[in-house]
Each structure stands twice: as C-alpha cells, then as structure tokens.
Backbone as a printed PyTorch tensor [residue, N CA C, xyz], in Angstrom:
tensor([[[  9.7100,   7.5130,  12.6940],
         [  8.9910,   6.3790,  12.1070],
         [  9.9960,   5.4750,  11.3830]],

        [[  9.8740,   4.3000,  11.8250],
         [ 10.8520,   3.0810,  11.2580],
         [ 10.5570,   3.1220,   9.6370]],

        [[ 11.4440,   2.6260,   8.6210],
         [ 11.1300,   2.3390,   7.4450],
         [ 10.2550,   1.4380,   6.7710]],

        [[  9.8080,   0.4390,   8.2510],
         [  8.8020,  -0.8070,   7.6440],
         [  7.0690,   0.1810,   8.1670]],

        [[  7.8700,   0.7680,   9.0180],
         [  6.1890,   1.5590,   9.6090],
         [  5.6450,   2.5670,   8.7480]],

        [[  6.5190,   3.3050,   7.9900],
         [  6.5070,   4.0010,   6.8460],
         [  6.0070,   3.6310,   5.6420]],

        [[  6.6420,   2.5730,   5.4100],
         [  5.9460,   1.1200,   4.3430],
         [  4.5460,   0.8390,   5.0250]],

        [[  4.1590,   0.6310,   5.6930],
         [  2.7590,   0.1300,   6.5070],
         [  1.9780,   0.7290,   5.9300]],

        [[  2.2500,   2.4640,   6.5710],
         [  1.4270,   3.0200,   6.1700],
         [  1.3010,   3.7320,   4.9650]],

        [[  1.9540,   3.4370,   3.9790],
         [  2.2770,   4.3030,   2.4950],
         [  1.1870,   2.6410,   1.7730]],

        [[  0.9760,   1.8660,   2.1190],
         [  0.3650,   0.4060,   1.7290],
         [ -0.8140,   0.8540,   1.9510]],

        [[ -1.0730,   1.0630,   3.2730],
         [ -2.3970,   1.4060,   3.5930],
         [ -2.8790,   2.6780,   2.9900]],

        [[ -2.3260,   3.6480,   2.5110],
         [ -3.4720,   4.5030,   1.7480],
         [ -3.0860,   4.5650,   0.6500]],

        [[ -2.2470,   3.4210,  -0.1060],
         [ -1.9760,   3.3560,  -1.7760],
         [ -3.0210,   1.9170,  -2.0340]],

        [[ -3.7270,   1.2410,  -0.8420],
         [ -4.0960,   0.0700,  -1.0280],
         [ -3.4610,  -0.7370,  -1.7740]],

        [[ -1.7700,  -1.0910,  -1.8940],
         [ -0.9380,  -1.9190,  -2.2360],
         [ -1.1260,  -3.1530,  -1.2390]],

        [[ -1.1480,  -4.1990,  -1.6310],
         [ -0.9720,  -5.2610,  -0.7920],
         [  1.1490,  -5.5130,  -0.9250]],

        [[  1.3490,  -6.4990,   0.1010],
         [  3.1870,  -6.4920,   0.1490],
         [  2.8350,  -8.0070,   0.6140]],

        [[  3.6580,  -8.6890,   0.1060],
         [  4.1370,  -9.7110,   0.7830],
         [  5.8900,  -9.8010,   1.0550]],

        [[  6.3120, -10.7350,   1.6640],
         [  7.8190, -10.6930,   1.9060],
         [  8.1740, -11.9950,   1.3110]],

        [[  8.8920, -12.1630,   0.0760],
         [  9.4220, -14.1150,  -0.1340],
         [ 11.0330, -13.8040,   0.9470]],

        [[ 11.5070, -14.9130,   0.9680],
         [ 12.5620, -15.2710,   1.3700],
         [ 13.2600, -16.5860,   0.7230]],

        [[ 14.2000, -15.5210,  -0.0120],
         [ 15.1010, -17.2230,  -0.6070],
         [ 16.4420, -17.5300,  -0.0160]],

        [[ 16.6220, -18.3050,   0.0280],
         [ 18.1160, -18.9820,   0.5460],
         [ 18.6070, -19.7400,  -0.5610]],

        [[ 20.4220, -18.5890,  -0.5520],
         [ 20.8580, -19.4000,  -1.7220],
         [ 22.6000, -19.0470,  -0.9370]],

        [[ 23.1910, -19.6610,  -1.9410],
         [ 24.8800, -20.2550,  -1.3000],
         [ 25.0530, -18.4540,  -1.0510]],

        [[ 24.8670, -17.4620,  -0.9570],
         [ 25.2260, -16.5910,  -0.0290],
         [ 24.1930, -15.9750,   1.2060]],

        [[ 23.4110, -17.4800,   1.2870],
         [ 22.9200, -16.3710,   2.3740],
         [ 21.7030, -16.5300,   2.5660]],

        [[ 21.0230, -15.7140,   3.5980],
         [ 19.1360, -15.6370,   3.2530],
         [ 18.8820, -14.1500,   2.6670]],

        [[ 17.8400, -14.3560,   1.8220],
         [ 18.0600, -13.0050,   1.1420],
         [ 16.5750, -12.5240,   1.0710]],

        [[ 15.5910, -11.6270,   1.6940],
         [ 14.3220, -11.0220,   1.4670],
         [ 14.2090, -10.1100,   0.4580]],

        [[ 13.3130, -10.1240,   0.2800],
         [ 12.3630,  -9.3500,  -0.6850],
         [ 10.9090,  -8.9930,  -0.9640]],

        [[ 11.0110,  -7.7980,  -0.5660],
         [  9.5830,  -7.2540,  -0.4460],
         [  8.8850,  -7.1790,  -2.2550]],

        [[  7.6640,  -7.7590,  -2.1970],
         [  7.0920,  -7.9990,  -3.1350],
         [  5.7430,  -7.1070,  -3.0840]],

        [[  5.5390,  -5.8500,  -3.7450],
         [  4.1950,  -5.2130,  -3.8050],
         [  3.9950,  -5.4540,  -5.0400]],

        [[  2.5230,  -5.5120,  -4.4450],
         [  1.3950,  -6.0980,  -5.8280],
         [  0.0490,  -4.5970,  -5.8420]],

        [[  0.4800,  -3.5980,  -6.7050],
         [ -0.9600,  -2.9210,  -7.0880],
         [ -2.3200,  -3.1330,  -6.7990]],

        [[ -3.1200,  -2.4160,  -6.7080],
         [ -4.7540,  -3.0750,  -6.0650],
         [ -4.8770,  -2.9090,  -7.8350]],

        [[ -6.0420,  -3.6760,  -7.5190],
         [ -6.4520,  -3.6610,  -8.9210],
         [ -6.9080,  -2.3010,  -9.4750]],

        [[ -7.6900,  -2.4000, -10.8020],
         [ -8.3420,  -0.8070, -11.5360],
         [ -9.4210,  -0.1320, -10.8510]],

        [[ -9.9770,  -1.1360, -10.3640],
         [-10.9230,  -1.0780,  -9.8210],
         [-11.4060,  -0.6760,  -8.6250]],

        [[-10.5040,  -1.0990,  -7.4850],
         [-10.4270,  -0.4300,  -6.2130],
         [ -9.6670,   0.8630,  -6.2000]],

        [[ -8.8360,   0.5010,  -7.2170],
         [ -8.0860,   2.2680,  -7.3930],
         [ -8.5090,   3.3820,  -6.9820]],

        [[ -9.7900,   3.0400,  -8.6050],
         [-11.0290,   4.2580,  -9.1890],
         [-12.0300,   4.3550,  -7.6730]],

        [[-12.2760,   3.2060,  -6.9830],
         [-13.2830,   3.6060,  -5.8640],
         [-12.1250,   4.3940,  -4.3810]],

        [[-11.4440,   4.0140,  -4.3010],
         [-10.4470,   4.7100,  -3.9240],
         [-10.4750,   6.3930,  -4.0870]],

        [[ -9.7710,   6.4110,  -5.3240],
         [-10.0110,   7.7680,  -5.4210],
         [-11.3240,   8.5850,  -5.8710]],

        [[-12.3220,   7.6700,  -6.0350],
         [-13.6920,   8.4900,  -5.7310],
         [-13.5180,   8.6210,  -4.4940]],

        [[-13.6560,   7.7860,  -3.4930],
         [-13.7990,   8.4250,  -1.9140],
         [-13.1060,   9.6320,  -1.6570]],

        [[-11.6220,   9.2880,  -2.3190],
         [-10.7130,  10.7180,  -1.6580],
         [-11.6380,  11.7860,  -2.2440]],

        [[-12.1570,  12.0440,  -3.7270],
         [-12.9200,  13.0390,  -4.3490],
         [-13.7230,  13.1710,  -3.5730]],

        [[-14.5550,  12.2670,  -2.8580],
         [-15.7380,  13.1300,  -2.4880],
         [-15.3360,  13.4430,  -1.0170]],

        [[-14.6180,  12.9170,  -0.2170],
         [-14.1830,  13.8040,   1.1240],
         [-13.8440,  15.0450,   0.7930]],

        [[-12.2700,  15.1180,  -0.7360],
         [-12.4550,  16.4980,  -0.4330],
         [-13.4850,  17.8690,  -0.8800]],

        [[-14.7040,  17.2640,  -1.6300],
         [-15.4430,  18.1800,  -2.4830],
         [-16.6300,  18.2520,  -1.3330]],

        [[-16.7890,  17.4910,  -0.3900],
         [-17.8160,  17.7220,   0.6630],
         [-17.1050,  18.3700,   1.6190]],

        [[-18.3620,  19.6010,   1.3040],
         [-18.4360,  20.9540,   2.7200],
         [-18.7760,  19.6060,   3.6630]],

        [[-17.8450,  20.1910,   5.3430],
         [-18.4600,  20.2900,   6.5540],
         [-19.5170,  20.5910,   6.9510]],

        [[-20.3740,  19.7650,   7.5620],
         [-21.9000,  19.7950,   7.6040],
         [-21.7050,  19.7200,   9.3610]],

        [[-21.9060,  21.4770,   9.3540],
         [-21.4970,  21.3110,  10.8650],
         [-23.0560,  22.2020,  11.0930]]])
C-alpha cells in the first residue's frame, strides 16, 4: 500500500478531512498536506457506531 493510499484510508476511518495547499516560493514548489479534525461531534457519533458494532451480538 502506497503512503497516500495509507493516508486515504487512515482519513477515512479517523473522519479527518485533508486538503493539499501548494506554495511556490524562490526554492521551488513546495506541498503540504493540511488535515483538519472532524468536529466533537461527529467524533462522539463516530465512536458511538464503533460502540455499538462492537457490543452487538450477531443476530444470526
């Protein structure tokens, strides 16, 4: 797994959003990955879901 595919998916179940800026300055073009936290709020519903997947028996 590539390091950006790794990033993909470490975003997708931290619900981090990323953007990329790009500045250009006298050495160069230079990126930078910018993650921004989900808010408190999606966090907490977040990890209610994970809670209740893992506290729910298989209903087989």
């Amino acid at each position: 797994m590539s390091k950006l595919a790794a990033l993909e998916d470490w975003m997708r179940t931290t619900k981090y959003t990323g953007s990329v800026l790009v500045s250009a300055t006298d050495g160069g073009v230079h990126e930078h990955i910018v993650l921004t936290p989900p808010s408190k709020k999606e966090r907490l519903c977040h990890l209610k879901t994970e809670q209740n997947k893992s506290q729910t028996p298989d209903q087989t």
